[in-house]
C-alpha positions in Angstrom: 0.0 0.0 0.0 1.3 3.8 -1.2 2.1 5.7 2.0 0.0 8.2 0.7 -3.1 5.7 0.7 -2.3 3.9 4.1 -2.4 7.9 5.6 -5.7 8.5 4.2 -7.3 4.7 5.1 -6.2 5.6 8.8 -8.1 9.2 9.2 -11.1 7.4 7.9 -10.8 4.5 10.9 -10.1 7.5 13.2 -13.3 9.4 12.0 -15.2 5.9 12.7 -13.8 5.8 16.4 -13.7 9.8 17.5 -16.7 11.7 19.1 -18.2 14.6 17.8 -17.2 18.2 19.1 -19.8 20.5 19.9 -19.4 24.2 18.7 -19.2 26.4 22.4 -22.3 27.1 23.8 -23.8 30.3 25.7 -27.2 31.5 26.8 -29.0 32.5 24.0 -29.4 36.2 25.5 -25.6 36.5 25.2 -25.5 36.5 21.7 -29.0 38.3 21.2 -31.4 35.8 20.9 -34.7 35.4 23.6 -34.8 32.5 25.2 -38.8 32.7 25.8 -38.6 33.4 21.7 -36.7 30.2 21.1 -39.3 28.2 23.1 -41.7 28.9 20.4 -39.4 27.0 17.8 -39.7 24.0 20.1 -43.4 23.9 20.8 -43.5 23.7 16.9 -41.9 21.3 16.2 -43.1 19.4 18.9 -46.6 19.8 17.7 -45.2 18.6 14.1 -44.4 15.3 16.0 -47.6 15.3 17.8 -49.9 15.5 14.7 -47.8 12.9 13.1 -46.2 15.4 10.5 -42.7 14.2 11.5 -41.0 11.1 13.6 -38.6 13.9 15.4 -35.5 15.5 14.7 -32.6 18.2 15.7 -32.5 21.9 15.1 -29.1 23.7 16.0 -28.7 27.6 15.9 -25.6 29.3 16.4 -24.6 33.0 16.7 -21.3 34.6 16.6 -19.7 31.1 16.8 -21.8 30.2 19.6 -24.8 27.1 20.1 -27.5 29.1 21.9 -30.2 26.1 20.5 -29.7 22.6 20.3 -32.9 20.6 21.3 -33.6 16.7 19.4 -37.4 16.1 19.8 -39.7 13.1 18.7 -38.1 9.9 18.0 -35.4 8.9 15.9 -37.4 5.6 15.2 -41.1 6.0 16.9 -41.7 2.2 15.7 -39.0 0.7 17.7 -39.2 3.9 20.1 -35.9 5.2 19.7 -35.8 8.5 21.1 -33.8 11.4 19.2 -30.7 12.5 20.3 -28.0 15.2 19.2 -25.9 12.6 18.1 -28.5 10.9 15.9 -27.3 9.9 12.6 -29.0 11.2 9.3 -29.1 10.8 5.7 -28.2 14.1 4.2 -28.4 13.3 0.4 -27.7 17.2 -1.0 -26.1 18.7 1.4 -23.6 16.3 0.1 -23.2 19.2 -2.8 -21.9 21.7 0.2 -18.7 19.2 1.4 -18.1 18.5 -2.5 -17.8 21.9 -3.4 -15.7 22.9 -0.6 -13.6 20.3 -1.6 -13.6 21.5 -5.5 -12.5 25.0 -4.0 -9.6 23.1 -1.7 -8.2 22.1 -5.6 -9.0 25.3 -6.9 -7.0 27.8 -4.2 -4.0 25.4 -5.0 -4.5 26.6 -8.5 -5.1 22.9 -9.9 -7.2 24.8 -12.6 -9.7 27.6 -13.5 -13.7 27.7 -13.4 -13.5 28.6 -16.9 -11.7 25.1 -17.9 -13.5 22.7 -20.0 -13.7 19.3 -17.5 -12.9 17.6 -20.8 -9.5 18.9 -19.8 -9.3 16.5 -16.7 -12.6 14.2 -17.8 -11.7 13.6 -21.8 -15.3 11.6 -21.7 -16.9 15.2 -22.2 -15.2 16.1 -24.7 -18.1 15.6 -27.3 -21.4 16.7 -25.8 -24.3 16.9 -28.0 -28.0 18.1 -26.9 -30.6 16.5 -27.1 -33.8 17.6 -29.6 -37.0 16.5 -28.6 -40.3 16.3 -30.2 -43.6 14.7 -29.3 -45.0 11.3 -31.0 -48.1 12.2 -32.5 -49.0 8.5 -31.9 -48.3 8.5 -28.2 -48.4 11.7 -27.2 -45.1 11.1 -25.4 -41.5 13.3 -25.5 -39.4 11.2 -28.1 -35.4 11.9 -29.1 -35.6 13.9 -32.7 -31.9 14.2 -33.1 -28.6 15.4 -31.1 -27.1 18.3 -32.2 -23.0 19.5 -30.7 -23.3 21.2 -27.8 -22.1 25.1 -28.8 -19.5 25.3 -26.2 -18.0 23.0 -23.6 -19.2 22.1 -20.1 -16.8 24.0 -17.5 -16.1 23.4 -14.0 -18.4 26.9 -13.3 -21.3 25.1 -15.1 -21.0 22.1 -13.0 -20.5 24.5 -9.4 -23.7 26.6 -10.4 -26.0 23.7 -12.0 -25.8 25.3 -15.8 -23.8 22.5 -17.3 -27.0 21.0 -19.5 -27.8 18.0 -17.1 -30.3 17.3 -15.1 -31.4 14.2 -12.6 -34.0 12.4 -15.5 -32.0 13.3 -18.4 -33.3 13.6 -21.9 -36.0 11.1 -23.8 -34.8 8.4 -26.4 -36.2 7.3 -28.7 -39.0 5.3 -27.5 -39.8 8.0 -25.2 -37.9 6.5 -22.0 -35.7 8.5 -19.7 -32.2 8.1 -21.0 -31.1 7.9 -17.6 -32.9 4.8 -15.8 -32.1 3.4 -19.2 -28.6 3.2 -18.3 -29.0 2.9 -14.6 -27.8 6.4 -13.9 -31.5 7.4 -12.1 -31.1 4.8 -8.8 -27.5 6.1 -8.9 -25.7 3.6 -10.3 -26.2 0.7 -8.2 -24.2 -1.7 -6.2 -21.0 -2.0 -8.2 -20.6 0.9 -10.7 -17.5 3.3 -9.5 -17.9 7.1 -9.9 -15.5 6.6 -13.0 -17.9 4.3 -14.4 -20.6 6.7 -13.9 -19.1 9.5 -15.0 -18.3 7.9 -18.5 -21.8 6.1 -18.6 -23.6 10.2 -18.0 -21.3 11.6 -20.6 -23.1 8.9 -23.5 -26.2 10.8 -23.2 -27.4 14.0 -25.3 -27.2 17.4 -22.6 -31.1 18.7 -21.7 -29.7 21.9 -22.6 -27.2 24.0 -24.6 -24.3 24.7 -21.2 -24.5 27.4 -19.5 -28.1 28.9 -20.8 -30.6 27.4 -17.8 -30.1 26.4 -13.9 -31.3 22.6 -13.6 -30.8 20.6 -10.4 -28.1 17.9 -11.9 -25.4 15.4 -11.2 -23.2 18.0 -12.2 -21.9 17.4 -8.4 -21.5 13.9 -8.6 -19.4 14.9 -12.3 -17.3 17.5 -9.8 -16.6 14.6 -7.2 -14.9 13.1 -10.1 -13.0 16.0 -10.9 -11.4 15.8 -7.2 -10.6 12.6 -7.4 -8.6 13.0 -10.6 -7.3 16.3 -9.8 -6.4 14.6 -6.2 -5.3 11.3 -6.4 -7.3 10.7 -3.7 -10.6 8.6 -3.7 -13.2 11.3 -3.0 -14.3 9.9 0.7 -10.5 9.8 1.2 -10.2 13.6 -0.2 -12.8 14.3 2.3 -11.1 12.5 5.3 -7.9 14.4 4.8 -8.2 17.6 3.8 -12.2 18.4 5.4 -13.7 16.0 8.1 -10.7 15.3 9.9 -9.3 19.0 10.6 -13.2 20.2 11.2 -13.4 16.9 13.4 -16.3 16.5 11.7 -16.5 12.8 13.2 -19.6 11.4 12.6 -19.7 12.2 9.0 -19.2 10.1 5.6 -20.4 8.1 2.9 -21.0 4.8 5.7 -22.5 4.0 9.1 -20.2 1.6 10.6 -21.2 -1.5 13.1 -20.4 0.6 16.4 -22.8 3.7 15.3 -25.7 1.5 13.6 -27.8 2.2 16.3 -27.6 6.0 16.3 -28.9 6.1 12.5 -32.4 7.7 12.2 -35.2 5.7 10.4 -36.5 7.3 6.8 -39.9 8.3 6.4 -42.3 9.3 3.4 -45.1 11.6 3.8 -48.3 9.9 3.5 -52.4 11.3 4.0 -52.4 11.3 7.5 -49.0 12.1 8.3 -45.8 10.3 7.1 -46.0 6.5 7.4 -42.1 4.7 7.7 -40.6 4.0 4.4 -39.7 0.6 3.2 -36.8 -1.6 4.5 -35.1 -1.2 1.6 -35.0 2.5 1.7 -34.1 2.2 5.1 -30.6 0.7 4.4 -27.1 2.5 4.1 -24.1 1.1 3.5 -22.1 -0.1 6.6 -18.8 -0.4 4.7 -17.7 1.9 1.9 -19.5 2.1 -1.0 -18.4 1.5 -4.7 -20.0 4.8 -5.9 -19.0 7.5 -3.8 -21.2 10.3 -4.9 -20.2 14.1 -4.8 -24.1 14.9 -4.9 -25.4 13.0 -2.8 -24.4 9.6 0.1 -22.7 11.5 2.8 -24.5 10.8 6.3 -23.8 13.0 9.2 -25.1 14.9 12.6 -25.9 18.0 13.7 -23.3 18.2 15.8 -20.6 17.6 12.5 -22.5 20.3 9.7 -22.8 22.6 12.4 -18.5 22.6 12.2 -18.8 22.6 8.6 -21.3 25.7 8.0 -19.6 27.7 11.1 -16.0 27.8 9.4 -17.8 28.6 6.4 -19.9 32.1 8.4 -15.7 32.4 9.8 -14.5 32.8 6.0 -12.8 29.5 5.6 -11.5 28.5 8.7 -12.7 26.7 12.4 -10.2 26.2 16.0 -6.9 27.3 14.1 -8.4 24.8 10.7 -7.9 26.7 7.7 -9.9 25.2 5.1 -10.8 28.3 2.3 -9.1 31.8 2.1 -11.8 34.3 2.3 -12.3 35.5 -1.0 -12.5 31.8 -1.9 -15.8 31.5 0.0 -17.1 35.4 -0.8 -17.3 33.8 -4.7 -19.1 31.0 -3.2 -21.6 33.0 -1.5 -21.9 35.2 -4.4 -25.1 34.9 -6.8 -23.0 33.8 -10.1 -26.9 33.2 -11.6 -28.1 36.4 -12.5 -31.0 36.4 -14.8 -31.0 32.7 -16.4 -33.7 30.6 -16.4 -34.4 28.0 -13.9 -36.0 24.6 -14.5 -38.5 23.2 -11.8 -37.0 20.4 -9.8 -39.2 17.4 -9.8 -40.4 15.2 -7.2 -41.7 11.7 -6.8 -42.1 9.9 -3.9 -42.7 5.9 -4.0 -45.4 5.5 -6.4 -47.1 9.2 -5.7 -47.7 11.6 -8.7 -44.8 13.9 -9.6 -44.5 17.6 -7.4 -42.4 20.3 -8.8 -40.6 22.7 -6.8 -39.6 26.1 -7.5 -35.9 26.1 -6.6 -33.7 28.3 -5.9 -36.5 29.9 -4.0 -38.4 32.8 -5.4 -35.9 36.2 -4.7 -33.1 33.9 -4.4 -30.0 33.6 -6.8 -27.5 30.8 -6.8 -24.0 31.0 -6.2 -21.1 28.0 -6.5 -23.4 25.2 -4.8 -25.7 27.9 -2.8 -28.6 29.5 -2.8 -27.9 33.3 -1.7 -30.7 35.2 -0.8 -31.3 39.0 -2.9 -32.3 40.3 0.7 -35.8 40.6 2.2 -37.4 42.8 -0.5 -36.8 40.3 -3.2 -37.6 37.0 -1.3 -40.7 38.6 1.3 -39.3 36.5 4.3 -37.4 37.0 7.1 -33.4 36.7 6.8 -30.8 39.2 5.0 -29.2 39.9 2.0 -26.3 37.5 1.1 -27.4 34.8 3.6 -27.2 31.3 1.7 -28.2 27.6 2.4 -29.4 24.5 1.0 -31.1 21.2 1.9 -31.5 17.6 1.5 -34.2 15.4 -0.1 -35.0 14.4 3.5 -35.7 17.3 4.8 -32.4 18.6 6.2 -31.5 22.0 6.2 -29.0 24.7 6.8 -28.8 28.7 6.4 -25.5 30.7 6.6 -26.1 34.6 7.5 -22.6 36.3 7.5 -25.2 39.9 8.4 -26.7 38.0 11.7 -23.6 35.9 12.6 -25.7 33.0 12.4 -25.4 29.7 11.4 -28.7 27.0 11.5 -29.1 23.5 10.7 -31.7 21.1 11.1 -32.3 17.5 10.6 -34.9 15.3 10.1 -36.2 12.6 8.1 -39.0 13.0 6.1 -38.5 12.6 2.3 -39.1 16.3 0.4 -40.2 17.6 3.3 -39.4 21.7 2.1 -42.0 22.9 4.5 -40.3 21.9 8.4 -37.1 23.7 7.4 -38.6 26.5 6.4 -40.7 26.9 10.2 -38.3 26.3 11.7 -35.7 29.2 10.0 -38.9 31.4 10.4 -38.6 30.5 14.1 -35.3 31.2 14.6 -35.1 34.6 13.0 -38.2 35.8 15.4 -35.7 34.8 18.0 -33.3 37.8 17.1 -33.8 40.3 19.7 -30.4 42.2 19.5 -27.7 42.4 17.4 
């Protein structure tokens, strides 16, 4: 084994063995928030358990670099009655993007390349996009593959950052009308055995939805930019994040498995159902317990409160946590920047089990997108509470978090409740009624 290898193969047993560090805590009246306030965002959410909305969960809010709420409530398994508990383990699917694109900027400070480079230059199989024409069947009435055409410029490393790079997650019709991507078994990502080099060259044999850079589509441009790292690297892309993010945040209950000794801490999935939510399958209960063959830069990471907390607090501190330097500033002032402007957005579309298909506005109305962000235009433009520049995302399960660099304020909350959009956005609604001083 390559020193370089064995190094990385030990942080990754040390993140499986190591506890998670809280952030410091304080009263929440020392850093301006009211503590009778904050009890509101508790009752709700305890309600949302009561009523059968949610199992449970954790919400965190921190100001100037202090925990001033941490509170689990409901169960993190109400079948088996596994209470919640700050160290519960979640599924985080898209907040995934966030770590990835941290990392993509780790390559980028060390001036490994530009955001204007072609990833053909480090991924030769996109090279040769085409995109994809599309016309409907007059027999069917279904979206059938007309022809391809070559796409009119290449796919950069911005594209992929800020979701303009001409994929999407169902990717383009063929010719008979089916999704292009179950067809290859790119849509239940991959499965068991395919590597994230196989999937890459497997996404880059279908047409683009659209031309690059003309329309924001929610995409495995991510998963594409996990690649990048781990070409650009060396490093496998869990072992990329061991090294050079989880281990100096000690972020140490986070990564792309949930092994033997920290089984029990994992949080059951649920789907939302007519009265309620109602627990999802076994199947879609599982996560891996050793590493996975695809290691995803979009989506597969699992994690805590505890450990994203670390992760969006050195982002509020410009880059760096406890003497870790991860980012320069600038670095994460382009990150937080809306690189969007005025291009079109395609709805996001969701299906859960065998319910009917929900789009979703995304980003948010008011809201522009920076390089893996959403960044709020200020109150004006998005009529809710929070400030100009303040950015976040979420995961399909309902986790959450909000960075406000204006406020000081960091917030994340977990739960696990597939496309659930609506308990994040209480509970951010709740903690910015909290703010009672500056």
């Amino acid at each position: 084994m390559k020193p370089g290898v064995r190094l990385c193969t030990v942080l990754v047993a040390l993140l499986t063995t190591l506890h998670a560090q809280v952030l410091p805590q304080a009263p929440p009246g020392d850093v301006g928030l009211s503590k009778e306030r904050l009890q509101r965002l508790k009752a709700a959410m305890e309600t949302e358990v009561a009523e059968n909305r949610l199992a449970g969960g954790v919400g965190l809010i921190a100001r100037k670099g202090k925990v001033a709420y941490l509170e689990p409530f409901g169960a993190a398994d109400k079948e088996a009655g596994t209470p919640m508990r700050t160290d519960t383990i979640f599924r985080i699917y898209s907040m995934t993007k966030a770590v990835t694109g941290v990392a993509v900027m780790v390559l980028y400070e060390e001036g490994r390349f530009s955001l204007s480079d072609p990833v053909s230059r480090y991924l030769p199989e996109f090279a040769t996009m085409r995109v994809a024409v599309e016309r409907t069947d007059p027999a069917s009435g279904k979206r059938v593959l007309s022809h391809s055409v070559p796409a009119g410029r290449p796919i950069t490393i911005l594209d992929l950052l800020r979701h303009t790079s001409g994929f999407n997650y169902e990717g383009p019709h063929d010719e008979k009308g089916e999704l292009s991507y179950q067809r290859l078994g790119l849509a239940a990502a991959g499965g068991d055995d395919m590597t994230l080099a196989e999937f890459t060259k497997r996404l880059a044999q279908v047409p683009l939805v659209h031309e690059p850079g003309t329309v924001w589509d929610y995409s495995f441009s991510m998963d594409v930019l996990g690649r990048l790292v781990e070409v650009v690297s060396g490093r496998t892309l869990d072992q990329f994040f061991a090294e050079r993010i989880f281990m100096p945040l000690r972020m140490n209950d986070t990564g792309f498995y949930v092994p033997d000794q920290k089984w029990s801490r994992l949080a059951a999935l649920y789907n939302p159902a007519p009265k309620g939510i109602a627990r999802a399958d076994e199947g879609a209960q599982t996560a891996p317990r050793r590493k996975p063959a695809l290691l995803m830069g979009g989506a597969g990471l699992m994690s805590t409160v505890i450990d994203y907390a670390r992760f969006v607090q050195m982002l509020l501190n410009d880059g760096e946590l406890d003497g870790a330097r991860i980012l320069g500033r600038k670095t994460v002032d382009l990150m937080r920047s809306d690189l969007l402007g005025d291009l079109p957005r395609a709805p996001i579309r969701l299906v859960v089990g065998d319910g009917p298909v929900v789009t979703a506005q995304l980003p948010p109305p008011g809201y522009g997108f920076g390089l893996t962000f959403a960044v709020s235009g200020g109150p004006d433009r998005t009529a809710s509470v929070g400030s100009k520049g303040e950015y976040n995302w979420a995961g399909a399960a309902g986790t959450m978090f909000w960075i406000d660099p204006e406020e000081q304020m960091v917030g994340v909350l977990m739960i696990q409740k597939m496309f659930d959009l609506s308990t994040g956005a209480k509970f951010k609604q709740l903690a910015y009624q909290a703010i009672v001083a500056r």
